[in-house]
N, CA, C and O atoms as CSV, one atom per row, in Angstrom:
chain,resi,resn,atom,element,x,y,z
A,1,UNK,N,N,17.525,8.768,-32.379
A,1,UNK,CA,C,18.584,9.685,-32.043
A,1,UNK,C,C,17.962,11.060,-31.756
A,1,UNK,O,O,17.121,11.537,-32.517
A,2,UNK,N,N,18.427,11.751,-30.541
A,2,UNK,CA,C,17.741,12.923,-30.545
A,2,UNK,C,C,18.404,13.802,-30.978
A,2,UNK,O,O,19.589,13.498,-31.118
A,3,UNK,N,N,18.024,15.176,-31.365
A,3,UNK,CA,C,17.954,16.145,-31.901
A,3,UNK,C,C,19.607,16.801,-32.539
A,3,UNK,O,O,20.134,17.049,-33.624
A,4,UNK,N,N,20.008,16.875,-30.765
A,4,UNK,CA,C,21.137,17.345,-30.561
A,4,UNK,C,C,21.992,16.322,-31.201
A,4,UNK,O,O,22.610,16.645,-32.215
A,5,UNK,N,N,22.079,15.346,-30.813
A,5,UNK,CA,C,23.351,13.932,-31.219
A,5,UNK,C,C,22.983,13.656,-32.784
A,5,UNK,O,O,23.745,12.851,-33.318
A,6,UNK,N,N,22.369,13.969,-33.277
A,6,UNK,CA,C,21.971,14.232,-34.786
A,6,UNK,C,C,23.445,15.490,-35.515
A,6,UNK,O,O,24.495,15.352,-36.144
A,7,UNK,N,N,22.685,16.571,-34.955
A,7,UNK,CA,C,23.152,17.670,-34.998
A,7,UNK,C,C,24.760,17.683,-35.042
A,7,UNK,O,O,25.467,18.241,-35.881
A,8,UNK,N,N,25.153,16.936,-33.938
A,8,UNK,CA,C,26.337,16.992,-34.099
A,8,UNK,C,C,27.168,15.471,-34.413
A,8,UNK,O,O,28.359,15.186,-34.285
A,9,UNK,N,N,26.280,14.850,-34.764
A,9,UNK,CA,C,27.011,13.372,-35.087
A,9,UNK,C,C,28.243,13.281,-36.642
A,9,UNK,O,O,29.113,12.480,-36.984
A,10,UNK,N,N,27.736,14.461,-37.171
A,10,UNK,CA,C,28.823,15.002,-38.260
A,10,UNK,C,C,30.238,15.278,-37.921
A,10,UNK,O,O,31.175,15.027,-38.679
A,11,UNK,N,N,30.367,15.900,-36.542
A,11,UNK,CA,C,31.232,16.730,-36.292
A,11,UNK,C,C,32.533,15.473,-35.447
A,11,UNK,O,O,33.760,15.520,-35.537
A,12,UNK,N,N,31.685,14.477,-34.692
A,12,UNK,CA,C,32.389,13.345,-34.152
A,12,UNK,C,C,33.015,12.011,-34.946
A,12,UNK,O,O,32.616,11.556,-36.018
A,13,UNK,N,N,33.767,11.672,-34.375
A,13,UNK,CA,C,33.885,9.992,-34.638
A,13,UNK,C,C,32.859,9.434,-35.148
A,13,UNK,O,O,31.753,9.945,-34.970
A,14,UNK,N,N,33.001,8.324,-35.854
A,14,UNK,CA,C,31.876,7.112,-35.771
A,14,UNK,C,C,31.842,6.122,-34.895
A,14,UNK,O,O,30.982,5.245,-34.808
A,15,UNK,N,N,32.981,6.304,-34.118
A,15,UNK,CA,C,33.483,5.287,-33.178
A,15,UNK,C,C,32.764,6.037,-31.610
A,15,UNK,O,O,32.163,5.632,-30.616
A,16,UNK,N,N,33.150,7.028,-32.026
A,16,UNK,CA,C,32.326,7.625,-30.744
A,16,UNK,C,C,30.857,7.765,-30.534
A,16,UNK,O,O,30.221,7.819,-29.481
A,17,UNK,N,N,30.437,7.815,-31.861
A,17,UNK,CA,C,29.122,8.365,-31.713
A,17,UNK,C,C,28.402,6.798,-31.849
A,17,UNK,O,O,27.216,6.681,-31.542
A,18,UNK,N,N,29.128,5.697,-32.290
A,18,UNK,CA,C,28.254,4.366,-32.060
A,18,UNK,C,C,28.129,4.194,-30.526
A,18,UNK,O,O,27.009,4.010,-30.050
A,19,UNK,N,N,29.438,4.255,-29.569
A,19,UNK,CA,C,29.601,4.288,-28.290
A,19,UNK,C,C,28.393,4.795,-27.781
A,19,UNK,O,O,27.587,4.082,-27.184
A,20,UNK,N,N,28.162,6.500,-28.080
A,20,UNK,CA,C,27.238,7.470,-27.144
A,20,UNK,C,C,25.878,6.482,-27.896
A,20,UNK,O,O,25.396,5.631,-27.148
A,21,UNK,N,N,25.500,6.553,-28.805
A,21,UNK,CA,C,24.418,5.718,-29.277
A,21,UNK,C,C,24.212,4.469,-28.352
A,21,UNK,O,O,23.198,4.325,-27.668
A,22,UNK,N,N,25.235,3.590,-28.382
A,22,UNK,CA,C,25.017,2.688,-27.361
A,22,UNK,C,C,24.312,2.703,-25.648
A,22,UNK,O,O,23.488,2.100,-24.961
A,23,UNK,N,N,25.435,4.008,-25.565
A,23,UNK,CA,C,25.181,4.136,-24.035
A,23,UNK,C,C,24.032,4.210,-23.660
A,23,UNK,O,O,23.582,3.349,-22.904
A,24,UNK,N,N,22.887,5.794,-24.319
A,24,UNK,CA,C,21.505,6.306,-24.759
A,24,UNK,C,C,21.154,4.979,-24.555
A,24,UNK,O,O,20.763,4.784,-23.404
A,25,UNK,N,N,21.159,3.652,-25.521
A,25,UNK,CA,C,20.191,2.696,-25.472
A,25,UNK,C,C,20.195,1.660,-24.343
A,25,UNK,O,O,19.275,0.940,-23.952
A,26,UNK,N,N,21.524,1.768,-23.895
A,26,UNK,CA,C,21.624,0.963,-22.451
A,26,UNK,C,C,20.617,1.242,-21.487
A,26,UNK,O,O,19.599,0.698,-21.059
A,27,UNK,N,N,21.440,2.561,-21.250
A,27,UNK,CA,C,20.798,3.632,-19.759
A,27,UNK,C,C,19.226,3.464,-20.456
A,27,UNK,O,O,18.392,3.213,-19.586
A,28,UNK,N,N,18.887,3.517,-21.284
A,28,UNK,CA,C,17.398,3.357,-21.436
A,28,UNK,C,C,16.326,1.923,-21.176
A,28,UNK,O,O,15.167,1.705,-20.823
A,29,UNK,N,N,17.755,1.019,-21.674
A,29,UNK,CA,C,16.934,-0.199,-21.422
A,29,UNK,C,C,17.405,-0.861,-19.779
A,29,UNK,O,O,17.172,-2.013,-19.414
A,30,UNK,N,N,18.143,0.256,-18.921
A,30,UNK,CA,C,18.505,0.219,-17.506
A,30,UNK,C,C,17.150,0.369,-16.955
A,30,UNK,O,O,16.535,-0.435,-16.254
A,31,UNK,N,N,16.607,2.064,-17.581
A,31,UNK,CA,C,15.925,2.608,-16.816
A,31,UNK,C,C,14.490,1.796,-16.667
A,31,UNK,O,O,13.879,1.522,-15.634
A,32,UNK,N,N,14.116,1.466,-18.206
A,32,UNK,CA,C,12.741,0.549,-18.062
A,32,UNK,C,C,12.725,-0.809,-17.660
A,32,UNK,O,O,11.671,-1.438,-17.759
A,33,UNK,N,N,14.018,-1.490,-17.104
A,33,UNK,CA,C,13.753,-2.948,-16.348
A,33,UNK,C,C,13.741,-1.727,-14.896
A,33,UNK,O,O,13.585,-2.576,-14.019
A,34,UNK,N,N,13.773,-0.963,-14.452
A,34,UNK,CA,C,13.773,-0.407,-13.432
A,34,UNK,C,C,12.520,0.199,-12.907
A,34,UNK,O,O,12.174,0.414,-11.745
A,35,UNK,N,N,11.809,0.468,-14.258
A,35,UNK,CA,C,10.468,1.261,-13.869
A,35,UNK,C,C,9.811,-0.117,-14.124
A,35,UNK,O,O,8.856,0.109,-13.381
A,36,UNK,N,N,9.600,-1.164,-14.509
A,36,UNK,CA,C,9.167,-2.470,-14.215
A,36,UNK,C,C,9.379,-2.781,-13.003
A,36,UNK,O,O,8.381,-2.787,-12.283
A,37,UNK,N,N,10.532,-3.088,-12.461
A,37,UNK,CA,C,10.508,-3.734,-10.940
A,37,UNK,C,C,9.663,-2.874,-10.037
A,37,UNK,O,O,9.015,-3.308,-9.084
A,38,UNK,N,N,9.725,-1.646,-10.411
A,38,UNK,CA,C,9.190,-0.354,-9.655
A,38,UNK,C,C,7.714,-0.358,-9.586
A,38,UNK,O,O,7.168,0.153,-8.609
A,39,UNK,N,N,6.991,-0.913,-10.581
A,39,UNK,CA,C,5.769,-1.138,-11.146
A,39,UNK,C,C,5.111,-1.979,-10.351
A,39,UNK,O,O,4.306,-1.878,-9.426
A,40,UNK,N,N,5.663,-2.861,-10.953
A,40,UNK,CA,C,5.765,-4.348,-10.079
A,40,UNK,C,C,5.689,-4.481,-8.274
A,40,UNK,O,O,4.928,-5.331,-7.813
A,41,UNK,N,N,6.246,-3.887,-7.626
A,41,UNK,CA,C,6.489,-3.765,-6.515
A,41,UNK,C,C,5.652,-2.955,-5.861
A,41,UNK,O,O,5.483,-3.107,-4.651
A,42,UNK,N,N,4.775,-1.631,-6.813
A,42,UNK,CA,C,3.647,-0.725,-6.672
A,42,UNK,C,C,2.570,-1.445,-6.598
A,42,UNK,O,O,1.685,-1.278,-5.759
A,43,UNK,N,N,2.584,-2.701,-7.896
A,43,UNK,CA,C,1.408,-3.358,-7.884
A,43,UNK,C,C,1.091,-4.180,-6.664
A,43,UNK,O,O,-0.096,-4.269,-6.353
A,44,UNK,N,N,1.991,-4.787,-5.939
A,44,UNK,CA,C,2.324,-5.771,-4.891
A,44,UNK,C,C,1.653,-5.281,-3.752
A,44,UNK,O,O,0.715,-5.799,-3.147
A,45,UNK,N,N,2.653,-3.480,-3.377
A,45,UNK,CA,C,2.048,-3.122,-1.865
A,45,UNK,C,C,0.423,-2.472,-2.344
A,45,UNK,O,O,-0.352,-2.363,-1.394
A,46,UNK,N,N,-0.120,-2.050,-3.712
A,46,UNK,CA,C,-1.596,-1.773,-3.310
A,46,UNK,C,C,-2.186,-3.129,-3.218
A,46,UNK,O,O,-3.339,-3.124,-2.787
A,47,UNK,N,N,-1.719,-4.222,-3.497
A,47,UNK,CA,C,-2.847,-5.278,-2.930
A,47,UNK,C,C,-2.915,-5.741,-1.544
A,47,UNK,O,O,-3.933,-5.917,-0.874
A,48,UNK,N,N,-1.661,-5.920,-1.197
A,48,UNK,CA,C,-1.167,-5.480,0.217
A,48,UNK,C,C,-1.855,-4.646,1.124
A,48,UNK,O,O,-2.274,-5.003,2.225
A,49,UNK,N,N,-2.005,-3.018,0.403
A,49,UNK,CA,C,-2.931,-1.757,0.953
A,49,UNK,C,C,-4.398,-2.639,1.471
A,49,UNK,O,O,-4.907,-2.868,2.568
A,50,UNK,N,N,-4.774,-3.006,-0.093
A,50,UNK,CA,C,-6.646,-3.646,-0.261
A,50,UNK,C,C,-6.623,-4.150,0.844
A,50,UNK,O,O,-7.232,-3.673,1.801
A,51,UNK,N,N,-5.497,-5.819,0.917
A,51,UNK,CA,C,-5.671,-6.450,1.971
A,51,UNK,C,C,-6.583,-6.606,2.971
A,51,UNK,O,O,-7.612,-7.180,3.325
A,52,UNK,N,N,-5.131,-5.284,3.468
A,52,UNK,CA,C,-5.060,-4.553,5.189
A,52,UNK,C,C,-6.080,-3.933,5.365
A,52,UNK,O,O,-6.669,-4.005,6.443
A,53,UNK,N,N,-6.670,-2.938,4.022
A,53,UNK,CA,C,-7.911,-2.530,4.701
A,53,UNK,C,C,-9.173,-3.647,5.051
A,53,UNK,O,O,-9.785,-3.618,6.119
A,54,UNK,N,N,-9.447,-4.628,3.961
A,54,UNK,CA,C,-10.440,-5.219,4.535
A,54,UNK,C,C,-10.085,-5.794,5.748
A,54,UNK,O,O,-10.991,-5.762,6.581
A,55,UNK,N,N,-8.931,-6.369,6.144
A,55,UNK,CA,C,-8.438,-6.885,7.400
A,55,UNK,C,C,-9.372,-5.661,8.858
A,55,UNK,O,O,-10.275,-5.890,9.663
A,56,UNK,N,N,-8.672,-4.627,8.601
A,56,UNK,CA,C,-9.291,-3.845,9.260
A,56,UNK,C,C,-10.962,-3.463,9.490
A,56,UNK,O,O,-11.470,-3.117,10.556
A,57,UNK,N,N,-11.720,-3.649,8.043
A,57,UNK,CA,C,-12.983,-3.499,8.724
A,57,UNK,C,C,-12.938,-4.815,8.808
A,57,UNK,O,O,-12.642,-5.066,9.977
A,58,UNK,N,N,-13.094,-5.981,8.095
A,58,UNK,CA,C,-13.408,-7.088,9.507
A,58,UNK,C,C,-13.074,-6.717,10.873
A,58,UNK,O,O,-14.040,-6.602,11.627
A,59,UNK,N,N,-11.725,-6.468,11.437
A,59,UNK,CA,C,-11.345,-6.377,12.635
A,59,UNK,C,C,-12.325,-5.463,13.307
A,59,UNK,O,O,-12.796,-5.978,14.321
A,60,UNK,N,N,-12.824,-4.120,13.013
A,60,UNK,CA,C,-13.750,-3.413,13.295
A,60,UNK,C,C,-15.063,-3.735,13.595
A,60,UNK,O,O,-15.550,-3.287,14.633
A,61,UNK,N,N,-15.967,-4.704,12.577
A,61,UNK,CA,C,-16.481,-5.304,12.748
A,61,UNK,C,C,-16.445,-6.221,13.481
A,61,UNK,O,O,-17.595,-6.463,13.848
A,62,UNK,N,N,-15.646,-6.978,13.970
A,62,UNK,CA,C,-15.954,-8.290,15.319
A,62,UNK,C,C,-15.911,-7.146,16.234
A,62,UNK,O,O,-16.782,-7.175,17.104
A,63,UNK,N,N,-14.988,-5.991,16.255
A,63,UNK,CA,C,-15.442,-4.887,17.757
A,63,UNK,C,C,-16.469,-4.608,17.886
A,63,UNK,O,O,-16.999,-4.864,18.967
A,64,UNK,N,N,-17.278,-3.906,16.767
A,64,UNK,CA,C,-18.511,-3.594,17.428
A,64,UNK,C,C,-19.298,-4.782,17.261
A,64,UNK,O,O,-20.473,-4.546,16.979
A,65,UNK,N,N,-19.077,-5.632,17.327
A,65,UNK,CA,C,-20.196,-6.987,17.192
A,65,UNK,C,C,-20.126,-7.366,18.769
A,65,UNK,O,O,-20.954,-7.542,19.663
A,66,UNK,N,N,-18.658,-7.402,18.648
A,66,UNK,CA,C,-17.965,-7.583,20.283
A,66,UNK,C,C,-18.997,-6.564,21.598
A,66,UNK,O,O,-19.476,-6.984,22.652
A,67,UNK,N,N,-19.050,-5.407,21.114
A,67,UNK,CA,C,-19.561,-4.504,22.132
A,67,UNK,C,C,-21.437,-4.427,22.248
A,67,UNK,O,O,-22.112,-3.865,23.110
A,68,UNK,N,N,-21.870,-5.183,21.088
A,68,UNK,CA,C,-23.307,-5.194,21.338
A,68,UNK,C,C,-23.718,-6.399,21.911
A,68,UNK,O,O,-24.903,-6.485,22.235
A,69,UNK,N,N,-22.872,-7.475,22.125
A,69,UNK,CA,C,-23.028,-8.822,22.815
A,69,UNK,C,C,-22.033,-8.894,24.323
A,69,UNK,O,O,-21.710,-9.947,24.872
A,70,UNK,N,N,-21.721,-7.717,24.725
A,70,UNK,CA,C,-20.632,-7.786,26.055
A,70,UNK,C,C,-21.456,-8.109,26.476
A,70,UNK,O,O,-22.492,-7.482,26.255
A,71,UNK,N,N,-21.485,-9.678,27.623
A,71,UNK,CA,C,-22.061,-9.924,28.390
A,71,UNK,C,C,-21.742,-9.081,29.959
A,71,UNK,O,O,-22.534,-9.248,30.887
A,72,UNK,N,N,-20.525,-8.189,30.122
A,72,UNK,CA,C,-20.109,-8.117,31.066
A,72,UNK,C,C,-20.702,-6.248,31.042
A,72,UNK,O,O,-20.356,-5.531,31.980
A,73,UNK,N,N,-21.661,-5.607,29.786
A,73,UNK,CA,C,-22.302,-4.891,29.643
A,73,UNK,C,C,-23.000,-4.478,30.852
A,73,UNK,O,O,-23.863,-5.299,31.163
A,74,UNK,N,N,-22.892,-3.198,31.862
A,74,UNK,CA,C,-23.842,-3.046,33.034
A,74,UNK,C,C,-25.287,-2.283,32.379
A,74,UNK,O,O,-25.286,-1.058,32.257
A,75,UNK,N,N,-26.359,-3.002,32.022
A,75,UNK,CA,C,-27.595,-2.277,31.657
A,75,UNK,C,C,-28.418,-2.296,32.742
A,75,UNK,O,O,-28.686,-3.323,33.366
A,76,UNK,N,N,-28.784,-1.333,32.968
A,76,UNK,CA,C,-30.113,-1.307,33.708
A,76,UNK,C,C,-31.026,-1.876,34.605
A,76,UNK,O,O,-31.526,-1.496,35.663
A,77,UNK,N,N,-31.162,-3.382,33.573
A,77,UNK,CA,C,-32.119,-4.216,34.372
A,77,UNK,C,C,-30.831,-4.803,35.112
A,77,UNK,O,O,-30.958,-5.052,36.311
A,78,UNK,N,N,-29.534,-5.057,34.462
A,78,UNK,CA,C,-28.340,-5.914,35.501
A,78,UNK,C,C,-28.181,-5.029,36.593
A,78,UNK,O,O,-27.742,-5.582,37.601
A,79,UNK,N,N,-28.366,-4.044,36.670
A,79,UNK,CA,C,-27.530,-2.803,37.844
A,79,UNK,C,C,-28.567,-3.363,39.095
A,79,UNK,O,O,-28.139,-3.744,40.185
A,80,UNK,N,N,-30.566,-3.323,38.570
A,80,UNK,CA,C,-31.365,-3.861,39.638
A,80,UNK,C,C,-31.422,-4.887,40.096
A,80,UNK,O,O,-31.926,-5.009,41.213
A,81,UNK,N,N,-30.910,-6.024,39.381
A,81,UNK,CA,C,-30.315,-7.039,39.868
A,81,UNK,C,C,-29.245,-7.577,40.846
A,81,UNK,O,O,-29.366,-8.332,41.811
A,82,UNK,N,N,-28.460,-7.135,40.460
A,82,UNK,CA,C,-27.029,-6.620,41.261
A,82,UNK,C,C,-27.144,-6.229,42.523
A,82,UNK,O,O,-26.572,-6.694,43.509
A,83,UNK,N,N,-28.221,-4.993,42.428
A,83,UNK,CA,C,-28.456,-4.267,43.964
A,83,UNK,C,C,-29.603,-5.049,44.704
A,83,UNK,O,O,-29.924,-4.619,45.812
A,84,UNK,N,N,-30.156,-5.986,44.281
A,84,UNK,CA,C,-31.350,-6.725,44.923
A,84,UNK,C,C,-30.798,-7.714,45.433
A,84,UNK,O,O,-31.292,-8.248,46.426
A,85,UNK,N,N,-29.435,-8.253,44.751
A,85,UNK,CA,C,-28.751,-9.516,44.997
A,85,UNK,C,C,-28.152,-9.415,46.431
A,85,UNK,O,O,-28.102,-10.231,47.351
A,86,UNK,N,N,-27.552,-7.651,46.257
A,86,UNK,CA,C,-26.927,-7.303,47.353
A,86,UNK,C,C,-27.515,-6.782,48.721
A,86,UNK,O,O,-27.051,-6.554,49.838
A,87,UNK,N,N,-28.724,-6.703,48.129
A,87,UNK,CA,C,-29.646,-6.067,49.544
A,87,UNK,C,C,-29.822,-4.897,49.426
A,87,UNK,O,O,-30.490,-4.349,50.303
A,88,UNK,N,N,-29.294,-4.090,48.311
A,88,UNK,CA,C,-29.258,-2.716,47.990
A,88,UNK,C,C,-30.132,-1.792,47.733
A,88,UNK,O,O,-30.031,-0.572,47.861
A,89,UNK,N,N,-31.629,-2.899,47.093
A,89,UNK,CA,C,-32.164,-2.564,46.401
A,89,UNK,C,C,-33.669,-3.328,46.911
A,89,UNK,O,O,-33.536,-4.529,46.680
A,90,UNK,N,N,-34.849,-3.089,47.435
A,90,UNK,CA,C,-36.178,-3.753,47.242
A,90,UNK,C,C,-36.762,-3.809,46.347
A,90,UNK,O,O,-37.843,-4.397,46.352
């Protein structure tokens, strides 16, 4: 019982003050199945978060894996090729 409802639990009912007593323990045992689901649901989307990030550097990773094996890459020796193929180039 806190402080105040102490304080004045003299001055009320007993009928009332079992009521307000009640209520206090309801709304309390409202609030903590609430900060459970809440918990719960925190715990859910950071694994979710983890996931997605590794999702992402994999995904990152096949890109640049992707970009050091482009066969369709124009280097250098392909460009002299290209232009020799075409006559462009002796």
């Amino acid at each position: 019982m806190s402080k105040k409802l102490a304080a004045l639990a003299s001055t009320i009912d007993q009928s009332t003050l079992a009521y307000v007593t009640e209520a206090i323990a309801a709304s309390k045992a409202e609030q903590t199945l609430i900060n459970e689901k809440l918990q719960t649901r925190l715990t859910r989307l950071q694994a979710e978060l983890e996931a997605l990030k590794v999702r992402v550097a994999d995904l990152e990773a096949q890109d640049h894996s992707a970009i050091k094996d482009d066969k369709y890459a124009l280097t250098k020796a392909k460009l002299v090729r290209l232009m020799k193929e075409n006559g462009w180039y002796d």
